[in-house]
N, C-alpha and C positions, 0 to 999 in steps of 0.2 A: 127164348121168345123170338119169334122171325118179325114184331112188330118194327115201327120205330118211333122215337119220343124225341120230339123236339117241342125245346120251350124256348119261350119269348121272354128275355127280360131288359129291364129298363125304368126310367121314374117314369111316374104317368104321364100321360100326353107326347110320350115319344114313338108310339106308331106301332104300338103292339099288338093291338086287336086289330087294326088294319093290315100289319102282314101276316096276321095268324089266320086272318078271311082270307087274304089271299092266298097263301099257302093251300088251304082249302080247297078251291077253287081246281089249283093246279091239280094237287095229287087225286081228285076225284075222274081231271079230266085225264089224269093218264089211266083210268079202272081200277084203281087203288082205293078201298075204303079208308074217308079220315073224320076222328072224330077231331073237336074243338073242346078245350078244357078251359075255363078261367078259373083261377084263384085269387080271391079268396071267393067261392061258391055262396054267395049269399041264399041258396034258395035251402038250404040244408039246416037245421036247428044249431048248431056249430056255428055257420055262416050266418046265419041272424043277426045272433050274437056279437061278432067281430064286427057286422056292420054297424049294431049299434054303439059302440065301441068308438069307433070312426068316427062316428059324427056325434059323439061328445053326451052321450046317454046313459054311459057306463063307464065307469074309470077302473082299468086291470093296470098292474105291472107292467113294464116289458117282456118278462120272464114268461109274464103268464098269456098275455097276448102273444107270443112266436109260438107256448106250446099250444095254444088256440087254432092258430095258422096252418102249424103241424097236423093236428086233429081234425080239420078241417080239408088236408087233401086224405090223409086215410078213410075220410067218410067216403069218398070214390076210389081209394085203389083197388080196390075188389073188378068194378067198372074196367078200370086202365089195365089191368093183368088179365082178364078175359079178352078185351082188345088186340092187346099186344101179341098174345099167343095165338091168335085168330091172325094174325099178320096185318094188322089194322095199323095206322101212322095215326099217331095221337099228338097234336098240336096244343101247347098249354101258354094261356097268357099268364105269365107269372105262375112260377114253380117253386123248386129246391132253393135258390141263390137269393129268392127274395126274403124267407126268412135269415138268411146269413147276413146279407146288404142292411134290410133293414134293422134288425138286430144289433148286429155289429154297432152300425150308428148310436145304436143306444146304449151302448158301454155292457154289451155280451159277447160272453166267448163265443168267438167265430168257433172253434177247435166244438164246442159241445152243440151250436146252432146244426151242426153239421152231422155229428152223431147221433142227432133226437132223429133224422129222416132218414136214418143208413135201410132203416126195414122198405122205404117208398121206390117207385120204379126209377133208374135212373136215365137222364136225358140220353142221348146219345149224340145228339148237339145242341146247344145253349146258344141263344143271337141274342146277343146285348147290343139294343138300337143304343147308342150313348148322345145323348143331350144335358145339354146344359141345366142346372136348376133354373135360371132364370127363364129357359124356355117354355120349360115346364109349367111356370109358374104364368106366364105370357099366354101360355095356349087354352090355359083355362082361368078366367079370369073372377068365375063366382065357382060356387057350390062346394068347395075344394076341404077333404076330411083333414082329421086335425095333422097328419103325416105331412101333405100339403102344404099347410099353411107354415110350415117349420123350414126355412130357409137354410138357414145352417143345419137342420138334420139333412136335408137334400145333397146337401152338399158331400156331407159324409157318405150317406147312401152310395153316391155315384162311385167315392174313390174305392169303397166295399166291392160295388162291379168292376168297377175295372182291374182290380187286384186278382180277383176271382177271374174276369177273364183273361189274364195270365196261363191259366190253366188247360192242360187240351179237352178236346171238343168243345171248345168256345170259338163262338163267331164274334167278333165286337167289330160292328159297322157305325158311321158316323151317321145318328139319329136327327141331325141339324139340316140335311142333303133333301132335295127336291123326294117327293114320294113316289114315285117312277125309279130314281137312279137307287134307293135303295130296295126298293121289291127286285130289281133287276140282277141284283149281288144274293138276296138274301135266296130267288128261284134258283139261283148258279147253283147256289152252296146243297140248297134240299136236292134239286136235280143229279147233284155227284152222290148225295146220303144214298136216294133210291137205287141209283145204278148198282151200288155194291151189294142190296140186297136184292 
């Protein structure tokens, strides 16, 4: 594939869809097609489902919500492999790491979170905005689904990402920083992905 896949991750309200518009933005203006991917895709029968899920309408496992999540980016990898092989940059809020992070938090094997997605395209760089749970929790202060409102699962979440960004092709930027100084680091990083393809 000549494409390239980079995803966004982080807990929510750490600046994901913000730098994945931005991202956007840029590689369009360099004549580069880029599509934008969010997960978990609520507009799909799969993603219905998880959203209602979310906001406490339907009660699943853990097990069965991550394989939900999973199922839920296969309903577009058909989409992303057509892209990718067209030489398209495909931008994703939340991908592969979020079912491990999240997961994990909830007492799953990281080792199997990871094998259930081995068939999906993989990133070619990962940007973990990293914030705080209390920030998180601070930046949005109603409407927040039941993952949210779980302060100590937030907390696990986070140490899941940052263990995982240990890993290469991971970016882990400090999510807490003015919104300028981090789009500033996160165009550096795409800017160098582009150049080598």
């Amino acid at each position: 594939m000549n494409g390239i896949l980079i995803a966004f991750e982080g807990l929510d309200q750490s600046g994901k869809q913000t730098q994945a518009e931005g991202v956007r933005t840029e590689v369009v203006a360099r004549g580069r097609e880029c599509r934008l991917f969010s997960f978990p895709d609520y507009t799909t029968a799969i993603g219905a489902e998880i959203g209602q899920a979310l906001q406490d309408g339907r009660e699943y496992s853990p097990d069965v919500m991550q394989l939900m999540y999973v199922a839920n980016r296969h309903e577009r990898k058909a989409d992303m492999v057509r892209l990718l092989e067209d030489g398209a940059v495909l931008v994703c809020d939340r991908y592969l790491a979020s079912s491990i992070a999240y997961g994990e938090a909830q007492g799953l094997d990281a080792g199997w979170l990871a094998d259930i997605q081995r068939f999906l395209p993989r990133p070619d760089l990962t940007i973990l905005l990293d914030i705080a749970p209390e920030t998180a929790v601070g930046r949005k202060a109603a409407g927040r689904d039941r993952y949210e409102r779980d302060l100590q699962l937030l907390f696990r979440v986070r140490d899941s990402y940052r263990r995982q960004a240990e890993g290469p092709d991971w970016l882990r930027l400090d999510g807490e920083r003015p919104r300028d100084e981090v789009s500033a680091d996160v165009l550096s990083a795409i800017a160098t992905r582009l150049g080598q393809r």
